[in-house]
C-alpha positions, 0 to 999 in steps of 0.5 A: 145302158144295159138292158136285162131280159127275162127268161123262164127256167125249163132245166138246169143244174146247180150251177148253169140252167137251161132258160126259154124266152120266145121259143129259144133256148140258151144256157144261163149262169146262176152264179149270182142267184144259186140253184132254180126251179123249172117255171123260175123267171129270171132277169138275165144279162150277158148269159148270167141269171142276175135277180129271180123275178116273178111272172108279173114283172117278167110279163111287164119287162117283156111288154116294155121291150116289145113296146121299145121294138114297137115304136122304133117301127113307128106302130103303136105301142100305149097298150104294152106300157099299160102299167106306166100310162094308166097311173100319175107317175111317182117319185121313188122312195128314196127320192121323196122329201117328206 
């Protein structure tokens, strides 16, 4: 399983942008996204940008990862799924009969 993780654009240039997670700063390829403003959240793997996100979703994938690390700690960890535990779960579209 890969596991992406959302950056935030503070620089760059067309090809390579300089991206901000907790502090730490690593260059990221936008070769599959193209160009991106500063403030751009994006999904990164591998040092590469592979979608553009919004500031919801990167909040939400963040909260999830620490949520991950939370319960390997054994600590609680419900709060940081809030978006999952606060709903009835739901097929995906494309697996719905209708």
């Amino acid at each position: 399983m890969c596991i992406g993780i959302p950056m935030r654009v503070v620089a760059g240039n067309e090809f390579v942008a300089h991206c901000e997670r907790h502090g730490r700063i690593s260059s990221i390829s936008l070769m599959l996204v193209g160009p991106q403003p500063p403030g751009t959240y994006l999904l990164t793997h591998l040092a590469s940008a592979i979608r553009v996100l919004d500031a919801d979703e990167a909040r939400a994938i963040d909260n999830a990862l620490a949520g991950l690390a939370e319960a390997v700690e054994g600590r609680a960890f419900d709060a940081l799924f809030a978006d999952l535990t606060s709903r009835e779960p739901e097929l995906p579209p494309h697996l719905r009969s209708e």
